[in-house]
C-alpha positions as a Markdown table, in Angstrom:
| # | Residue | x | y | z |
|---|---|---|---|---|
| 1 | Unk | -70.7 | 25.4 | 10.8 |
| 2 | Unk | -70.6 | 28.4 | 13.3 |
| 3 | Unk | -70.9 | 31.9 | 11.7 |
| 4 | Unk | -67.9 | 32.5 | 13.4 |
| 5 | Unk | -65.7 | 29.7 | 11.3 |
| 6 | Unk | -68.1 | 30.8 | 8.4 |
| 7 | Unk | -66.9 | 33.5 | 8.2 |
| 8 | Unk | -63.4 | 33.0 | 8.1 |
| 9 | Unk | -63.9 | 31.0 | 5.3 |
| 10 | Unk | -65.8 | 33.4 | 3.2 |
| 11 | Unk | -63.1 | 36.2 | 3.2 |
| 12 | Unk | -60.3 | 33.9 | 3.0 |
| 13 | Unk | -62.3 | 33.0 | -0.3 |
| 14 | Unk | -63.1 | 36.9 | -1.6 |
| 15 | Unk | -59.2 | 37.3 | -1.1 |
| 16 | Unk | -58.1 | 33.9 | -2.9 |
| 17 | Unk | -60.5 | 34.4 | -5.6 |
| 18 | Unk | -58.9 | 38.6 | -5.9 |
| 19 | Unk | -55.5 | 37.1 | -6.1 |
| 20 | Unk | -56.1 | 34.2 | -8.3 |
| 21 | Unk | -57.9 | 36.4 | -10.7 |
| 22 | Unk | -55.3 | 38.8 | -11.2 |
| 23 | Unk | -52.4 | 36.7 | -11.3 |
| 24 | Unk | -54.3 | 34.7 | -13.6 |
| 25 | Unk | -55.8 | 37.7 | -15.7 |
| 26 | Unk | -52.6 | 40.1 | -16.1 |
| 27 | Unk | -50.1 | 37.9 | -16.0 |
| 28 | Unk | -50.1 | 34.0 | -16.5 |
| 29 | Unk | -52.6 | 34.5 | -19.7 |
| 30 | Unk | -50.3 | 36.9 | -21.5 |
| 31 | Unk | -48.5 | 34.8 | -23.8 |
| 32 | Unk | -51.2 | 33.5 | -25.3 |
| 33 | Unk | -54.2 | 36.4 | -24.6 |
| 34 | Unk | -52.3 | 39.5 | -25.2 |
| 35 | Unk | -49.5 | 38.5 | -27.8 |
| 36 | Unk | -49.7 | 38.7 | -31.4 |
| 37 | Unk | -47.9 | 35.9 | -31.6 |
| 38 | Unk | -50.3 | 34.1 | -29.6 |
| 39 | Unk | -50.0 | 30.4 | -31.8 |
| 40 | Unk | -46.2 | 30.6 | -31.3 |
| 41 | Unk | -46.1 | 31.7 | -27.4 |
| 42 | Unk | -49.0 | 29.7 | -26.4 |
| 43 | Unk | -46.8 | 26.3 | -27.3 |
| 44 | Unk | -43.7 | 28.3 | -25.8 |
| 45 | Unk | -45.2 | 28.9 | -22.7 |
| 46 | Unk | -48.2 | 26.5 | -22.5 |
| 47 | Unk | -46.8 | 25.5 | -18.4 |
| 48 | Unk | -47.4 | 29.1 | -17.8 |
| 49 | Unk | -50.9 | 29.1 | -19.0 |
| 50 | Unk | -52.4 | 26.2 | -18.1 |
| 51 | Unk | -50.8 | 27.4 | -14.4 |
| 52 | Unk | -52.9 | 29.9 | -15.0 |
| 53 | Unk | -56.1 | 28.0 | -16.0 |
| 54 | Unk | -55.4 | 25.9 | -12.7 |
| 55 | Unk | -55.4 | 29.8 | -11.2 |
| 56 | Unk | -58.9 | 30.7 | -12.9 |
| 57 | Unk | -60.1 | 27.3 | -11.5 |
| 58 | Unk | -59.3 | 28.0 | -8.1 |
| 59 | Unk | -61.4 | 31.3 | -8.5 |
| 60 | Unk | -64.2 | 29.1 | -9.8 |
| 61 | Unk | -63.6 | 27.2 | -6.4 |
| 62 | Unk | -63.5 | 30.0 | -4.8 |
| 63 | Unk | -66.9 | 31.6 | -6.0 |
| 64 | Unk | -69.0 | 28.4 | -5.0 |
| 65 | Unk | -67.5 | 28.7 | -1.9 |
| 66 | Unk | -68.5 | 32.0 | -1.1 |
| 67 | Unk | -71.9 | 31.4 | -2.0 |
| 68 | Unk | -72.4 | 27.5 | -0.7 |
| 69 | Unk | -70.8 | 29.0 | 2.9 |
| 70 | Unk | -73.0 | 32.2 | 3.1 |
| 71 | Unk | -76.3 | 30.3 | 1.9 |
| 72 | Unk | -77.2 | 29.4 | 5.6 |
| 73 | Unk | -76.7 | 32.7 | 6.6 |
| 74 | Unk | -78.4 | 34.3 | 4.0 |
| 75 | Unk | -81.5 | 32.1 | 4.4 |
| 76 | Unk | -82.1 | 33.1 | 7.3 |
| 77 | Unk | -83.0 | 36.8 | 6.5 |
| 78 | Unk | -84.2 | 36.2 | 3.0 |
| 79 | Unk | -84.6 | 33.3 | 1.7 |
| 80 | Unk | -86.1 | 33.7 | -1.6 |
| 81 | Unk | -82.9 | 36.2 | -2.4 |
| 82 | Unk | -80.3 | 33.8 | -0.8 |
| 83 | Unk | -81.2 | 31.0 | -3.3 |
| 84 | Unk | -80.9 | 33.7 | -6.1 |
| 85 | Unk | -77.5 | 34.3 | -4.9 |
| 86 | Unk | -76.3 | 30.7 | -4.9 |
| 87 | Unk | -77.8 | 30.1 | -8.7 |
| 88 | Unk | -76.9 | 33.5 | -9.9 |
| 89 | Unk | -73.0 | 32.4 | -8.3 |
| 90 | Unk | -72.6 | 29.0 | -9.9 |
| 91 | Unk | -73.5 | 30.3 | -13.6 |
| 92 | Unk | -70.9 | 32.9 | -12.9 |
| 93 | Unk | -68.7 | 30.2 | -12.2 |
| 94 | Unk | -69.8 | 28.1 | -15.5 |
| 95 | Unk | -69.2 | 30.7 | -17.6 |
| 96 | Unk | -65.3 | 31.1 | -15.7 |
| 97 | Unk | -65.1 | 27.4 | -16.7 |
| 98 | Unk | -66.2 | 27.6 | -20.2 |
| 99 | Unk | -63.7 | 30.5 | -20.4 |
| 100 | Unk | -60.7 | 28.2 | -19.5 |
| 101 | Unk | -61.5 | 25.7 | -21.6 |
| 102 | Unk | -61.1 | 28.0 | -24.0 |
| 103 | Unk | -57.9 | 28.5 | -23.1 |
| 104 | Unk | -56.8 | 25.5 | -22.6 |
| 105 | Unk | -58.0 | 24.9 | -26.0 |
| 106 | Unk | -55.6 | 27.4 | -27.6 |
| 107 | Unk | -52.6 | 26.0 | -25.9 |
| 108 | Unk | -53.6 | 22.8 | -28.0 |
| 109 | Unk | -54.2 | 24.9 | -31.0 |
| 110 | Unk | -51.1 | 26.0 | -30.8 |
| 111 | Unk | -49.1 | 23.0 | -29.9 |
| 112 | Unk | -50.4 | 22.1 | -33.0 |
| 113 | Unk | -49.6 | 24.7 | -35.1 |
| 114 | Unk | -46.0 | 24.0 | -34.1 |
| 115 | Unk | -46.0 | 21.2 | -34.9 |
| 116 | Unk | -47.2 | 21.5 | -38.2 |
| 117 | Unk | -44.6 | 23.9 | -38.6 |
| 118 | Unk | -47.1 | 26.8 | -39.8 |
| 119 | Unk | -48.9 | 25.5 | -42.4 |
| 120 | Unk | -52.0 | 26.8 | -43.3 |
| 121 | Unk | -51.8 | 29.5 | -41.0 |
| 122 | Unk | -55.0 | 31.0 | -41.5 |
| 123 | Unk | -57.2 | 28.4 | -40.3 |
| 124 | Unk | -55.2 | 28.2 | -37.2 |
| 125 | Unk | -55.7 | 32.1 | -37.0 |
| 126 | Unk | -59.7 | 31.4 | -37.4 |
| 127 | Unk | -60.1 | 28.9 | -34.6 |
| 128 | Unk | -57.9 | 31.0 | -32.2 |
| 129 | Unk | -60.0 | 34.2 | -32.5 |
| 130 | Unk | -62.9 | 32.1 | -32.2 |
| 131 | Unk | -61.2 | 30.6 | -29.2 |
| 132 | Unk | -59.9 | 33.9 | -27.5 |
| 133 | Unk | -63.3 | 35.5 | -28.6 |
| 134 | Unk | -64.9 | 32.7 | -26.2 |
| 135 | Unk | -62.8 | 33.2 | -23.3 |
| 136 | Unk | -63.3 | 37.5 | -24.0 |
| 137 | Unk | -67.2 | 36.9 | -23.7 |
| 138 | Unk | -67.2 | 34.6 | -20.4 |
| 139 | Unk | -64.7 | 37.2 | -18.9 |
| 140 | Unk | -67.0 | 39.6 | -19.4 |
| 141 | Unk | -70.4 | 37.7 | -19.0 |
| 142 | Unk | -68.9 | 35.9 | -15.5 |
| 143 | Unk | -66.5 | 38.3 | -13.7 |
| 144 | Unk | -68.4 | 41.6 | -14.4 |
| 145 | Unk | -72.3 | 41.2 | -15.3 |
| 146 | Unk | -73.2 | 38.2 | -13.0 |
| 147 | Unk | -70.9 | 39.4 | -10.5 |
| 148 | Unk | -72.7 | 42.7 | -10.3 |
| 149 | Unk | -76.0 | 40.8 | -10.2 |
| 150 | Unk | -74.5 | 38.5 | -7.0 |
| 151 | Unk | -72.9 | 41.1 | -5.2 |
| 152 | Unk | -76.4 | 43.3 | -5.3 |
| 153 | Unk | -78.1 | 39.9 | -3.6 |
| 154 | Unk | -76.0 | 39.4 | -1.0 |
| 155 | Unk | -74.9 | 43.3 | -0.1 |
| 156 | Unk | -78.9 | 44.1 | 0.1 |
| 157 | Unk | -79.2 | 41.4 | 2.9 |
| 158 | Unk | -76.1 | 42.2 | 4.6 |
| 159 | Unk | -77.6 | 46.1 | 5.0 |
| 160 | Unk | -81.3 | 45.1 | 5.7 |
| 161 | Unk | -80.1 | 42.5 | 8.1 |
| 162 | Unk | -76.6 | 44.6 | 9.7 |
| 163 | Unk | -74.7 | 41.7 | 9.8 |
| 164 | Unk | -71.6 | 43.9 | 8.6 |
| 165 | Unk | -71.3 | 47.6 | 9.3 |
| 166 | Unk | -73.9 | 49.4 | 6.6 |
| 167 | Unk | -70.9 | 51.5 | 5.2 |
| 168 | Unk | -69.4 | 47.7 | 3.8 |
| 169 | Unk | -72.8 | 46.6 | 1.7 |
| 170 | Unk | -73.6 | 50.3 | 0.6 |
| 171 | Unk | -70.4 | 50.2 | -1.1 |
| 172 | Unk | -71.0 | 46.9 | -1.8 |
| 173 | Unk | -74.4 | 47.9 | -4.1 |
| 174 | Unk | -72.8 | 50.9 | -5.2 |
| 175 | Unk | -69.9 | 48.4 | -6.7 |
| 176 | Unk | -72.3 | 46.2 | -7.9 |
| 177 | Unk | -74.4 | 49.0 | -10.0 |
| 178 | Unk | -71.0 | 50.0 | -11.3 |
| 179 | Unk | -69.8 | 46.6 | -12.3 |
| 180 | Unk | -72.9 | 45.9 | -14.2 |
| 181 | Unk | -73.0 | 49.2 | -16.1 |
| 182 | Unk | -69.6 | 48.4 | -17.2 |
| 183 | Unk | -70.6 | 45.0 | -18.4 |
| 184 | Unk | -73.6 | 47.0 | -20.9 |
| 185 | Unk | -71.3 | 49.3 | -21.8 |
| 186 | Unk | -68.5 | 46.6 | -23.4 |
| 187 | Unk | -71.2 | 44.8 | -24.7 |
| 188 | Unk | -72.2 | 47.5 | -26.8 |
| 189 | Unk | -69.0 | 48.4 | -27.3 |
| 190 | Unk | -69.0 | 52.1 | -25.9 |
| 191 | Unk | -65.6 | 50.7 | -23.8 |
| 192 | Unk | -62.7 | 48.5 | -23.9 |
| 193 | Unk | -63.4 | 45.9 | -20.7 |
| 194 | Unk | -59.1 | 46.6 | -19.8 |
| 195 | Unk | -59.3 | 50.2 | -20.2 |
| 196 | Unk | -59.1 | 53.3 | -18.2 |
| 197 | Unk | -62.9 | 53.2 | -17.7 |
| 198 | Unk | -63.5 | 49.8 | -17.3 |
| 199 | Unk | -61.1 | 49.8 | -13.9 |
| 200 | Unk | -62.5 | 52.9 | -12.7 |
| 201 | Unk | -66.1 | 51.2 | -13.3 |
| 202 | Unk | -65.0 | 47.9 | -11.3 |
| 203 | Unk | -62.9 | 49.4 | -8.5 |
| 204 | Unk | -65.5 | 49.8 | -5.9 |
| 205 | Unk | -67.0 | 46.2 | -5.9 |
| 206 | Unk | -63.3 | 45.4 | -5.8 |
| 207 | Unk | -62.7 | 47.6 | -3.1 |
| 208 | Unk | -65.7 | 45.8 | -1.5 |
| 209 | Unk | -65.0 | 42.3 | -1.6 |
| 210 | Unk | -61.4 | 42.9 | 0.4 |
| 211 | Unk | -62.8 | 45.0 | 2.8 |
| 212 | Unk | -65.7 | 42.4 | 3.8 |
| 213 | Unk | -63.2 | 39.8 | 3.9 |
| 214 | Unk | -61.2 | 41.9 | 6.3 |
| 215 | Unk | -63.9 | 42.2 | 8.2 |
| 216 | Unk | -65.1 | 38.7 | 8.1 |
| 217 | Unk | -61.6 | 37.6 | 9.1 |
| 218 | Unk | -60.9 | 40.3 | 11.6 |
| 219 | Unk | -64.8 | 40.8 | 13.1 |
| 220 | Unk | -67.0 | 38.0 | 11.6 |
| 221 | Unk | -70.4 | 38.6 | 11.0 |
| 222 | Unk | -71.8 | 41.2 | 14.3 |
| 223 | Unk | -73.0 | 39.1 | 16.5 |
| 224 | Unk | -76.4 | 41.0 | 18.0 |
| 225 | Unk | -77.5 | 40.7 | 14.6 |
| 226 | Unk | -77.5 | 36.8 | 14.5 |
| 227 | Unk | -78.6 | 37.0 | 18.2 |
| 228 | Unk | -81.6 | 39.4 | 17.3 |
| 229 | Unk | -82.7 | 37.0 | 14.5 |
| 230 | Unk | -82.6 | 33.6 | 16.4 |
| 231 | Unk | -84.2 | 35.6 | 19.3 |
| 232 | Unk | -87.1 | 36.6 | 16.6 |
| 233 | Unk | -87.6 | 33.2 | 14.8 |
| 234 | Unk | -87.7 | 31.7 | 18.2 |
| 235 | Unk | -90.7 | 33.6 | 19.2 |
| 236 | Unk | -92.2 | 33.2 | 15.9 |
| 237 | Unk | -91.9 | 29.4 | 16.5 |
| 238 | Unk | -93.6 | 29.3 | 19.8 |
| 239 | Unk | -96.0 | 31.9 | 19.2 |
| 240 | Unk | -97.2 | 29.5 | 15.5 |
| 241 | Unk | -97.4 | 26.2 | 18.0 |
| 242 | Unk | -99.7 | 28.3 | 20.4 |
């Protein structure tokens, strides 16, 4: 794959992986995440969540994507921190996966408190905080602390290497301090993860993933960088088989 198709591909992923989280996040999963009547809506509008699980899944695609598409790039400047990247990436995108089946799991839980027409409420009520509780943690665990830890990886070789403008992974390490420091922070409970603070704290690695894919779509990656480094491994190659 050329970098220039690469990437293409990467910030059509960062933007399909934005919108798929959002619409997924704020508004598909609110019948049955953000309603007290969660067992009774969930049934209702189960089409409308698992729509939204097919959403979270695409952003599950989307994240292996990224990281598969960027690995031989990467390599090339740091390898060691490249394959961090990819690992670090796909156990974000378990825990996204664990997270809808969890969901997917309370539309069933509340199909079939329907259809048991309410009885024994309370036991129903259990297994769906345990359920939501589930999802809450991998929210948490994938989209905010391994995210901060990926988007550290692959902003630091972005500026050491200039592939993009240095503004882009600057804000891009800034964002991914931020992020992380918000995930500590709900963990112990000093913040609400969808709360004033929690937005503010996950705004600039937002702000950094659509303007890289901009770039990437508009610019791709610069191209005297790529040239310097094949021009530099080159040499290195002839000057090891002298």
């Amino acid at each position: 794959m050329s970098p220039k198709l690469a990437a293409k591909i990467v910030g059509i992923l960062f933007i399909l992986a934005a919108v798929t989280s959002m619409i997924a996040a704020f508004i598909l999963y609110k019948p049955i995440l953000n309603n007290a009547d969660y067992l009774v809506q969930g049934s209702k509008h189960a089409n409308q969540v698992i729509l939204g699980a097919v959403m979270e899944l695409m952003l599950v695609v989307s994240a292996i994507g990224t990281a598969t598409t960027m690995f031989p790039i990467l390599r090339k400047y740091n390898e060691t921190i490249a394959l961090w990247h990819i690992c670090f990436r796909f156990l974000e995108a378990i825990m996204i996966t664990v997270g809808v089946i969890s969901v997917l799991s309370l539309v069933t839980l509340s199909r079939e408190f329907v259809a048991a027409g309410a009885v024994d409420a309370a036991a129903f009520q259990v297994s769906g905080t345990l359920l939501a509780a589930i999802h809450d943690w991998t929210f948490l665990l994938g989209p905010l602390f391994m995210l901060g830890i990926n988007t550290m990886m692959y902003s630091y070789i972005f500026y050491k290497s200039r592939l993009v403008p240095r503004f882009i992974p600057i804000l891009g390490m800034t964002g991914a301090v931020l992020v992380f420091t918000c995930a500590l922070l709900v963990m112990f409970g000093v913040i609400e993860q969808i709360s004033f603070w929690g937005g503010i704290l996950a705004l600039p690695v937002a702000a950094n993933e659509m303007i890289l894919a901009v770039w990437l779509l508009i610019k791709g990656f610069n191209d005297p960088a790529l040239h310097s480094l094949s021009a530099n491994k080159k040499a290195t190659t002839i000057a090891a088989s002298m």
